[in-house]
TIRO-2110 file (N, C-alpha, C; in Angstrom, 1 decimal):
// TIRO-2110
78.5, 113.8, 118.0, N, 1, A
79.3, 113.2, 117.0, CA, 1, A
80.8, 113.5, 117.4, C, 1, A
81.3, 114.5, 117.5, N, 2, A
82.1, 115.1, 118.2, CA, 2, A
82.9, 113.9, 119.4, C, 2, A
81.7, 113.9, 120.5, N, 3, A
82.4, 112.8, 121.4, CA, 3, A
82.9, 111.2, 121.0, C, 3, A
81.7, 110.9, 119.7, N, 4, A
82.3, 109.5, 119.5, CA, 4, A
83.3, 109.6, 118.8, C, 4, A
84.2, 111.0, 118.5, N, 5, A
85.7, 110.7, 117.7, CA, 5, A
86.7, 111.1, 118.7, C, 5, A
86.4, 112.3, 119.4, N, 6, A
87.7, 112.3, 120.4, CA, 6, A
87.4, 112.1, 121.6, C, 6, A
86.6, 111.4, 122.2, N, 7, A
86.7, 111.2, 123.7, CA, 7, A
87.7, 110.2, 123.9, C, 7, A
88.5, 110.7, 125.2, N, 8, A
89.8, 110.3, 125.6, CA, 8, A
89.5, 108.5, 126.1, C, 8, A
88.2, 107.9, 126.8, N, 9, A
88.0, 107.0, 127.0, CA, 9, A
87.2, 106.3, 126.0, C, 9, A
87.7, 104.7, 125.7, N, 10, A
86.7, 103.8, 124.9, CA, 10, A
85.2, 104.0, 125.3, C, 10, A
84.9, 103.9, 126.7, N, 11, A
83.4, 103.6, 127.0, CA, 11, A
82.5, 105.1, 126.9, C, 11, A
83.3, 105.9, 126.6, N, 12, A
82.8, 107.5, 126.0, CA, 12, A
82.5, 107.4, 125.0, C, 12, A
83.8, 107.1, 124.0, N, 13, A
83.6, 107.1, 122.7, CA, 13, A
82.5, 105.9, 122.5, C, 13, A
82.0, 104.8, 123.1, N, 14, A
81.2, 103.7, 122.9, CA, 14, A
79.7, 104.1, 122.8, C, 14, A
79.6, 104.7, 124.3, N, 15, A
78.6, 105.5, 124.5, CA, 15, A
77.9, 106.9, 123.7, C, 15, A
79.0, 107.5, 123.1, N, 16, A
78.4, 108.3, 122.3, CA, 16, A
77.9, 108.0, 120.7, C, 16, A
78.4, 106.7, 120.4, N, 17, A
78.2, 106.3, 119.4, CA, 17, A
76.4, 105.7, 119.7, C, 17, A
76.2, 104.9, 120.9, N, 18, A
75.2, 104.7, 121.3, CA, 18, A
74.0, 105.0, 120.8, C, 18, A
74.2, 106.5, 121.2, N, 19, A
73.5, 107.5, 121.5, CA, 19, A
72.7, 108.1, 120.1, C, 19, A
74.2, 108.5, 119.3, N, 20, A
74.3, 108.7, 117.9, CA, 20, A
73.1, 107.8, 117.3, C, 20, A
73.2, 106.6, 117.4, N, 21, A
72.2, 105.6, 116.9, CA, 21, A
71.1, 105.3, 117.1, C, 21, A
70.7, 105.9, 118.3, N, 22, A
69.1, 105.9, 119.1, CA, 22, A
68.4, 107.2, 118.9, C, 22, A
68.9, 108.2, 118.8, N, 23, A
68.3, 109.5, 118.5, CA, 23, A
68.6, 109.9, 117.1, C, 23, A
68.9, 109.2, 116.0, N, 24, A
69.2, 109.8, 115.3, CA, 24, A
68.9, 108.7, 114.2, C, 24, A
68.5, 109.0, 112.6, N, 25, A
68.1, 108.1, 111.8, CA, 25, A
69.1, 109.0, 110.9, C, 25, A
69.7, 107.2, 109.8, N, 26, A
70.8, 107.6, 109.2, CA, 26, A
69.9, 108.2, 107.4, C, 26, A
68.5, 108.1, 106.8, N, 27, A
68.0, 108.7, 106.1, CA, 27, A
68.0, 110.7, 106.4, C, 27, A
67.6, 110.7, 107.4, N, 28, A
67.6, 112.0, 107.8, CA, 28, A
68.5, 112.8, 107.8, C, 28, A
70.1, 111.6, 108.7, N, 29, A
71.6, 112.6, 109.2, CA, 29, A
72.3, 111.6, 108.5, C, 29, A
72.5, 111.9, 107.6, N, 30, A
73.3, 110.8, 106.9, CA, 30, A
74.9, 110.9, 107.5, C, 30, A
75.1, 112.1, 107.8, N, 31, A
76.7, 112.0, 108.8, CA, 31, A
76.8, 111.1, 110.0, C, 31, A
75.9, 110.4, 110.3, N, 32, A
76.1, 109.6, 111.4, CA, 32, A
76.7, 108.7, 111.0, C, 32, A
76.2, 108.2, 109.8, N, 33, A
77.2, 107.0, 109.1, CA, 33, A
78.6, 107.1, 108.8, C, 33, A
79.1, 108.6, 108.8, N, 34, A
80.0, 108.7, 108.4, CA, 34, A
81.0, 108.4, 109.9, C, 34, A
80.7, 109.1, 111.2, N, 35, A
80.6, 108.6, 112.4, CA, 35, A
80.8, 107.0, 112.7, C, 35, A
80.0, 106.5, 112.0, N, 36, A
80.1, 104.7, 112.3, CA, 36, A
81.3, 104.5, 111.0, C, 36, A
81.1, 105.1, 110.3, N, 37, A
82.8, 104.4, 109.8, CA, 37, A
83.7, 104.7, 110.5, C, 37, A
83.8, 105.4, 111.0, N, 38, A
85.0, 106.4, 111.5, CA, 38, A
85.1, 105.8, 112.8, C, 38, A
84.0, 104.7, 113.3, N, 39, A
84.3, 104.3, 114.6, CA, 39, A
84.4, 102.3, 114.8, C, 39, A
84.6, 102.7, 113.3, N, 40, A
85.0, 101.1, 112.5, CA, 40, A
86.0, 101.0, 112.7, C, 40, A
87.3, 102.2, 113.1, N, 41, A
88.6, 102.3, 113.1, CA, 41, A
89.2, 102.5, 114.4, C, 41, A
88.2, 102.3, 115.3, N, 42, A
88.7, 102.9, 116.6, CA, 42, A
89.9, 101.7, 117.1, C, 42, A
90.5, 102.3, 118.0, N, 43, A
91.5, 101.3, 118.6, CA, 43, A
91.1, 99.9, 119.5, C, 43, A
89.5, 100.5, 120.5, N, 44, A
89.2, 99.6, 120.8, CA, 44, A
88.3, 98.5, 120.1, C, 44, A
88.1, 97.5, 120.4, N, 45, A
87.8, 96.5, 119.5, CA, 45, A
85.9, 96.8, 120.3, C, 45, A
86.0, 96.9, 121.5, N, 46, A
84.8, 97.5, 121.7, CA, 46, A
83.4, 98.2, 121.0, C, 46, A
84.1, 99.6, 120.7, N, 47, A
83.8, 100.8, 120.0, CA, 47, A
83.5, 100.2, 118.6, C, 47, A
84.4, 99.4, 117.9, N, 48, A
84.1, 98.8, 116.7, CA, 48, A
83.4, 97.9, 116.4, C, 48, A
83.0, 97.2, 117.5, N, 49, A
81.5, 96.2, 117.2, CA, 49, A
80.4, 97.0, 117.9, C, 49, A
80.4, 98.0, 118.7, N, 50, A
79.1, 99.2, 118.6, CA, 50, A
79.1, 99.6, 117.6, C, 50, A
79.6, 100.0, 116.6, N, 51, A
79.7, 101.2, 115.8, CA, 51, A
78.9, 99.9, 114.3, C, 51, A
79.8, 98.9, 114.4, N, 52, A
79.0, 97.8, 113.6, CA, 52, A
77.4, 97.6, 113.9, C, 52, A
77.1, 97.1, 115.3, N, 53, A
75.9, 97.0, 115.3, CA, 53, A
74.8, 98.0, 115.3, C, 53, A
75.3, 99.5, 115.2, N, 54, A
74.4, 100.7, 115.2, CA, 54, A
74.5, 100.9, 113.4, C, 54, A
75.2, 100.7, 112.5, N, 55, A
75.2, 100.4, 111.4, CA, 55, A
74.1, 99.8, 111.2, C, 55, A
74.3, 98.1, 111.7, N, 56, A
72.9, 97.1, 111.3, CA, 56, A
71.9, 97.7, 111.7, C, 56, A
72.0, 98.4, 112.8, N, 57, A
70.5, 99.0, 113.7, CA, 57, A
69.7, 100.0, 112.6, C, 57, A
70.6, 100.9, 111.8, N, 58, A
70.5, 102.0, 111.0, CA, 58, A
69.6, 101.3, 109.7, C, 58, A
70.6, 100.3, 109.0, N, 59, A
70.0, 99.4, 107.9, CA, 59, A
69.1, 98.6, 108.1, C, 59, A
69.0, 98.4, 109.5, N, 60, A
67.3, 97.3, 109.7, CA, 60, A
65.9, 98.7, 109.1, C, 60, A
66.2, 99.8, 109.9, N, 61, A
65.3, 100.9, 109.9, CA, 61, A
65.3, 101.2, 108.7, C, 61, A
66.3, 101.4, 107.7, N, 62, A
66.2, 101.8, 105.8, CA, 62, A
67.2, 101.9, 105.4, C, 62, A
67.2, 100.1, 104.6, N, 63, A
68.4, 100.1, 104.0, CA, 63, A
68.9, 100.7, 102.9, C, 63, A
68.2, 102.2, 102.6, N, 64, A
68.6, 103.1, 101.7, CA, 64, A
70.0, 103.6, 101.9, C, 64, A
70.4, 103.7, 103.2, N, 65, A
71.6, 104.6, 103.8, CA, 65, A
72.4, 103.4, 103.5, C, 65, A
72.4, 102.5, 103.0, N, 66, A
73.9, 101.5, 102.0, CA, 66, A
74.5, 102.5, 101.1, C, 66, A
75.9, 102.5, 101.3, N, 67, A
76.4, 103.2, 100.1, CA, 67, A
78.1, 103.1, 100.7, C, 67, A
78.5, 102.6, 98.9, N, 68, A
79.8, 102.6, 98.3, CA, 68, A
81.0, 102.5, 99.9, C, 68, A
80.9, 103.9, 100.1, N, 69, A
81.6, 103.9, 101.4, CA, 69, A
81.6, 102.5, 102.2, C, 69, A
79.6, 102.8, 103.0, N, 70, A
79.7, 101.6, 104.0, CA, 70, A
80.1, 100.7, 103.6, C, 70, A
79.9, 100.3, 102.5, N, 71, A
79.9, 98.7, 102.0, CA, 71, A
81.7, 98.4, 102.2, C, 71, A
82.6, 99.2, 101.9, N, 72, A
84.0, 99.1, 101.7, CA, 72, A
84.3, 98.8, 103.0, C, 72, A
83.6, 99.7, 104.0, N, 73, A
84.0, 99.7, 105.3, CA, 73, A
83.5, 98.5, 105.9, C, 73, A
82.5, 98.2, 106.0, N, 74, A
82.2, 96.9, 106.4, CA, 74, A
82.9, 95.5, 106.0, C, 74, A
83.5, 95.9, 104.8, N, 75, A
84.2, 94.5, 104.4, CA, 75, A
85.3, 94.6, 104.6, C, 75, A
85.9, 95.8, 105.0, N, 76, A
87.2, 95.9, 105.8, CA, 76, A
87.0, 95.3, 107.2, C, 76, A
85.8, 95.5, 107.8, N, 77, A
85.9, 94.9, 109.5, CA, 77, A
85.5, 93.4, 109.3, C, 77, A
85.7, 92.8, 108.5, N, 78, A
85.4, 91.5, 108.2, CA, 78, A
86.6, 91.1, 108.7, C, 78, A
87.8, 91.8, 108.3, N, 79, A
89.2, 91.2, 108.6, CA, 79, A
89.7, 91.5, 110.3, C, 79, A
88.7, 92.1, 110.6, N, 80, A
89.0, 92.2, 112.3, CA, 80, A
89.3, 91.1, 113.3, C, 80, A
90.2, 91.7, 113.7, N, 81, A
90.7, 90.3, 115.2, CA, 81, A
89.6, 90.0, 115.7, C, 81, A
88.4, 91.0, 116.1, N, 82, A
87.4, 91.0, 117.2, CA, 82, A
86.3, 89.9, 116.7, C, 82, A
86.2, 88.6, 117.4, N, 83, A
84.8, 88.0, 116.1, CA, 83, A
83.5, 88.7, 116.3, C, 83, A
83.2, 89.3, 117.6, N, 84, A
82.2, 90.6, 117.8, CA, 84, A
81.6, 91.3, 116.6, C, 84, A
82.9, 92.1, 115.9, N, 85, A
83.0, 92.7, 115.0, CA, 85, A
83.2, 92.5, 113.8, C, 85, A
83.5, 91.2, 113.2, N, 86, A
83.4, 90.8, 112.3, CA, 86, A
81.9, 90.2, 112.0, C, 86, A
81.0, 89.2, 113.3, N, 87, A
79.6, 89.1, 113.2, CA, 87, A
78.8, 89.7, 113.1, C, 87, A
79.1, 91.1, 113.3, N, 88, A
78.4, 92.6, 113.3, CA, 88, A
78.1, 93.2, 111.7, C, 88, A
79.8, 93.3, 111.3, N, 89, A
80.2, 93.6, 109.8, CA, 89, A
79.4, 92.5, 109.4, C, 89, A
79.0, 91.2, 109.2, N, 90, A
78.4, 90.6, 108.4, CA, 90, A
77.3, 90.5, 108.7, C, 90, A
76.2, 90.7, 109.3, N, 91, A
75.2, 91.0, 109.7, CA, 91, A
74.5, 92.6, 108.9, C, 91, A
75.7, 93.6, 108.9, N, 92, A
75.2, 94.5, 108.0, CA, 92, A
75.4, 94.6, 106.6, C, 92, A
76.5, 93.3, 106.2, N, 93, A
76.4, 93.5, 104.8, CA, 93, A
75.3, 92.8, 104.1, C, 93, A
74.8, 91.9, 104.9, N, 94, A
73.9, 91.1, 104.7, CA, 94, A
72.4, 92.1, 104.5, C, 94, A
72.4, 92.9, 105.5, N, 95, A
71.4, 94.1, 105.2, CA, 95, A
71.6, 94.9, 104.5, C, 95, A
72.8, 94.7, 103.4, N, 96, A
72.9, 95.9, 102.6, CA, 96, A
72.6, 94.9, 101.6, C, 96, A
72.6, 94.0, 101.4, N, 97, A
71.9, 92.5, 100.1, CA, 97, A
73.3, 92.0, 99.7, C, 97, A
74.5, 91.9, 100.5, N, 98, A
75.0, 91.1, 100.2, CA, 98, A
75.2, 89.7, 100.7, C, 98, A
75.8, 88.6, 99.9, N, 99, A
76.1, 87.9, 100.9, CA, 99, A
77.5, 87.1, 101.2, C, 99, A
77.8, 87.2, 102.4, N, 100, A
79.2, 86.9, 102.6, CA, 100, A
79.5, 85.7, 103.0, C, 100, A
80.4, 84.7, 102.3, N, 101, A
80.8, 83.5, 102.6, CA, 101, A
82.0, 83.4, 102.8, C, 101, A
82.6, 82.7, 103.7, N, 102, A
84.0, 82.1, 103.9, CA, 102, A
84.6, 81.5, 103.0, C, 102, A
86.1, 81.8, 103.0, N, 103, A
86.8, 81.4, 101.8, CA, 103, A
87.3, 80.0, 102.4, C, 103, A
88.1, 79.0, 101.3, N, 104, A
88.6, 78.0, 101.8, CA, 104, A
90.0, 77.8, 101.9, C, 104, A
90.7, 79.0, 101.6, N, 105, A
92.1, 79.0, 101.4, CA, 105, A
92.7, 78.4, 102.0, C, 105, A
92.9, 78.3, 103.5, N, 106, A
93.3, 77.3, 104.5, CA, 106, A
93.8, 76.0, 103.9, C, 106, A
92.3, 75.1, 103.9, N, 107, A
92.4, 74.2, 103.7, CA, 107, A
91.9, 73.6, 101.7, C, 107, A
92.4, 72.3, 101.6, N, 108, A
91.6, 72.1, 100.2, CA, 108, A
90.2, 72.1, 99.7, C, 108, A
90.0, 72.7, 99.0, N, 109, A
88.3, 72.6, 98.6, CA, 109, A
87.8, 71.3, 97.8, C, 109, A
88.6, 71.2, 97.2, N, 110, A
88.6, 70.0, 95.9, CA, 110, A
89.1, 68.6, 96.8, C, 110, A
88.2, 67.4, 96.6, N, 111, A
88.8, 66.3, 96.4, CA, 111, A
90.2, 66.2, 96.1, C, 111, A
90.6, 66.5, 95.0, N, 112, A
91.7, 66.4, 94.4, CA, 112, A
93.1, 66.7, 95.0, C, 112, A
92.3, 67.8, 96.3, N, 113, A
93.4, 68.9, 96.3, CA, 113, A
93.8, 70.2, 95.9, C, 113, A
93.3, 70.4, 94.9, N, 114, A
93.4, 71.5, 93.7, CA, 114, A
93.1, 72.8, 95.3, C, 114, A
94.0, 74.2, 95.2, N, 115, A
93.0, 75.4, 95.6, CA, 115, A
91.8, 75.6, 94.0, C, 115, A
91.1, 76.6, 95.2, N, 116, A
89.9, 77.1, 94.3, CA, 116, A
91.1, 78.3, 94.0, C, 116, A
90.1, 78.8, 92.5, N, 117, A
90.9, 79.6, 91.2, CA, 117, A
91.4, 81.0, 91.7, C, 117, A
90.4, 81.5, 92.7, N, 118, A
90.9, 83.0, 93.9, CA, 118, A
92.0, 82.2, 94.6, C, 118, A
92.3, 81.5, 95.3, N, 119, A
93.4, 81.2, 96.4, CA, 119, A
94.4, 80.8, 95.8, C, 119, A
95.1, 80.2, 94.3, N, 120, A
96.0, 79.7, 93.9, CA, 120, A
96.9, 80.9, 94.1, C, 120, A
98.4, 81.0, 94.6, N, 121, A
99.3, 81.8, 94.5, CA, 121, A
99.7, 82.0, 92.6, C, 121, A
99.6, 83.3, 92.4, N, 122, A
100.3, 83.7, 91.0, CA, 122, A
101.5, 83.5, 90.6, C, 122, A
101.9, 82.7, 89.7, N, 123, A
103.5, 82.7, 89.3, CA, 123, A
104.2, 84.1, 89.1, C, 123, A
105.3, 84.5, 89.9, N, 124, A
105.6, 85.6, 89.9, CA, 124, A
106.4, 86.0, 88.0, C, 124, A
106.0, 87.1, 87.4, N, 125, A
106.5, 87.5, 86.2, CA, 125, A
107.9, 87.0, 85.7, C, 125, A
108.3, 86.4, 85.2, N, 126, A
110.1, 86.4, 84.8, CA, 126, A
110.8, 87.4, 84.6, C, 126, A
111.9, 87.6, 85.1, N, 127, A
113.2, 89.0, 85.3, CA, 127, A
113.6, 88.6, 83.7, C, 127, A
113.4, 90.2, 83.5, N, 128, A
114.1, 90.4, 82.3, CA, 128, A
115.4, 89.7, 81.9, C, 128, A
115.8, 89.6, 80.4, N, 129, A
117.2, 88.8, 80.4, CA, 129, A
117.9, 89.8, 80.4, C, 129, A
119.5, 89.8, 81.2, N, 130, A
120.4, 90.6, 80.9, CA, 130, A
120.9, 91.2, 79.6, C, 130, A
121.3, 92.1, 79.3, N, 131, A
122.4, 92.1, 78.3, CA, 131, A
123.4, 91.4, 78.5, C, 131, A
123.7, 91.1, 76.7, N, 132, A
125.5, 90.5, 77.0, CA, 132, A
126.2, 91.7, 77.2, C, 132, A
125.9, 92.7, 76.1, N, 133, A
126.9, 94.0, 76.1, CA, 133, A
126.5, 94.7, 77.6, C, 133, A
127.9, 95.0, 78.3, N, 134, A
127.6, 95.9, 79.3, CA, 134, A
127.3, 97.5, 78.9, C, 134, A
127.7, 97.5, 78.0, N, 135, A
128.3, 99.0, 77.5, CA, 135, A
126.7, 99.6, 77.4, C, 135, A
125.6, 98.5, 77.8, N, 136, A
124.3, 99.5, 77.7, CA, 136, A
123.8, 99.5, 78.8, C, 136, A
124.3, 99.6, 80.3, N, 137, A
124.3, 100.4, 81.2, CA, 137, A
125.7, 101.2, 81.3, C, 137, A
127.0, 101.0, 80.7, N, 138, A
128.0, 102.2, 81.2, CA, 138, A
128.4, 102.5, 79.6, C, 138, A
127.5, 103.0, 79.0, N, 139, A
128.0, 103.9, 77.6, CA, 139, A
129.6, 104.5, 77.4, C, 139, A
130.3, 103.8, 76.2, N, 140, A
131.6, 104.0, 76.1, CA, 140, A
131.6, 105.7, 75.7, C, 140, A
130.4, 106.0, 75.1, N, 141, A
130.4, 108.0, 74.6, CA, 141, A
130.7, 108.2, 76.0, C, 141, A
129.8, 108.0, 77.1, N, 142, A
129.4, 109.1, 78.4, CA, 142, A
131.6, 108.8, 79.0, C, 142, A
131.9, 107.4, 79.0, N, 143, A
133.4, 108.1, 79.4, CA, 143, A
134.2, 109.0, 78.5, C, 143, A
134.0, 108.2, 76.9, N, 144, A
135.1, 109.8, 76.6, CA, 144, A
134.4, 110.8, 76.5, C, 144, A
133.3, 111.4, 77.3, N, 145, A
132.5, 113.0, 77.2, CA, 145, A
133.6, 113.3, 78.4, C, 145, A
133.5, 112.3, 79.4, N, 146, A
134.7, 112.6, 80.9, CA, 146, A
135.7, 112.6, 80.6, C, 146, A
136.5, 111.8, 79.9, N, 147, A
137.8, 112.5, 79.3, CA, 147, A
138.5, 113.7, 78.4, C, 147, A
137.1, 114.3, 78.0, N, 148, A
137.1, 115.2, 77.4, CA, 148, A
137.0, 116.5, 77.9, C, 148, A
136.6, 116.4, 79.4, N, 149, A
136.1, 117.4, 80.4, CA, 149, A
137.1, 117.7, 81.3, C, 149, A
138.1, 116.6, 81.3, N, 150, A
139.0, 116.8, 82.1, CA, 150, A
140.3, 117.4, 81.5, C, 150, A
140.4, 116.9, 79.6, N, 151, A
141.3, 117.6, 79.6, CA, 151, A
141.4, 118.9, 79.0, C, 151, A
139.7, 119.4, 78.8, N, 152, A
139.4, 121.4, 78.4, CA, 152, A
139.4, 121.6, 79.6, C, 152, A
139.6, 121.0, 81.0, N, 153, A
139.7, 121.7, 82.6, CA, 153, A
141.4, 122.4, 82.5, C, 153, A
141.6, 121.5, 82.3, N, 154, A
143.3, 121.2, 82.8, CA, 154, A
143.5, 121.7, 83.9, C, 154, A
144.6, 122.5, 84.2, N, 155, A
145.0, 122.6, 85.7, CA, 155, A
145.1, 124.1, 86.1, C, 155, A
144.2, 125.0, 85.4, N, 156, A
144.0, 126.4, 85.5, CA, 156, A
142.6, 127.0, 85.1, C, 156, A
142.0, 127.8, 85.9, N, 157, A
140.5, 128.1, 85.7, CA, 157, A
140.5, 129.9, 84.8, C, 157, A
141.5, 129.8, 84.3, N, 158, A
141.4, 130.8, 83.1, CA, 158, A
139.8, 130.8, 82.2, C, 158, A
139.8, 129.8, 81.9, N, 159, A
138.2, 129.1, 80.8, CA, 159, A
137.2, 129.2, 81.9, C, 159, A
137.8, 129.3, 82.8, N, 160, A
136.4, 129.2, 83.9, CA, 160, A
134.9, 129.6, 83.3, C, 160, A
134.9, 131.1, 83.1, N, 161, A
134.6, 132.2, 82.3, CA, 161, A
134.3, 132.5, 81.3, C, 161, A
134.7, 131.7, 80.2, N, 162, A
135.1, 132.3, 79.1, CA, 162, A
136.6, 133.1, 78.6, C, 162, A
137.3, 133.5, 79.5, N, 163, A
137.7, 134.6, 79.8, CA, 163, A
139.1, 134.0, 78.8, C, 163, A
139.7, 134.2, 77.9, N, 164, A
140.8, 134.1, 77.5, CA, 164, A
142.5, 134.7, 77.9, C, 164, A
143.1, 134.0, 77.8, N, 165, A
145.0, 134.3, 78.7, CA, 165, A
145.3, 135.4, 77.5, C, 165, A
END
């Protein structure tokens, strides 16, 4: 487990994920899964459609080891550049009983034109209305408290203290 996080080369880290997945059942070591998420994020795009297909390998064997986690993680490698890795990710969500369809956002769904009700952009909220009075961001009290401070200062730190002349 160890090697499939920090080995310095992709085809290390690839291979020990491999490995992970052939000797080891995710009912029994459930940390392996945690390993296949963790190699859902690797840099190589490689590593990340192993790590997908030892996932599906795991859930063909007992799709008991579905859980919360995988599910998040798999639908995150949906958004992967790699299409490897994205046919991997859907391949196991499908073994975890979901099922995944493509959206039509691109293009129009409707005759009409219309987007579908998920893809329409949200009208952004309306900006509050200004005040007319400014005085309720620059309070007329808060200046004369400042003129008031300047002239119990005056030009001698006698009061500094308390201290009376």
């Amino acid at each position: 487990m160890y090697q499939s996080q920090t080995a310095c080369y992709a085809k290390h880290r690839r291979k020990a994920i491999h490995k992970l997945g052939d000797k080891f059942r995710c009912d029994c070591n459930p940390e392996i899964m945690c390993a296949f998420i963790y190699a859902l994020n690797d840099a190589d795009e490689r590593v990340r459609a192993k790590a997908a297909d030892e996932i599906g390998d795991q859930l063909r064997k007992n799709c008991c080891c579905c859980s919360p986690e995988l599910t998040a993680a798999l639908t995150c490698a949906l958004g992967d550049c790699d299409k490897k890795v994205v046919r991997e990710a859907i391949q196991a969500l499908e073994l975890c009983g979901y099922e995944v369809v493509e959206g039509c956002c691109e293009q129009p769904c409707c005759d009409n034109g219309c987007a579908p009700a998920g893809c329409a952009p949200s009208a952004a909220p309306a900006a509050p209305a200004p005040t007319s009075d400014p005085k309720a961001y620059f309070p007329s009290r808060l200046q004369d408290q400042q003129k008031q401070t300047r002239r119990l200062s005056g030009n001698s730190l006698s009061n500094l203290f308390g201290l009376i002349d």
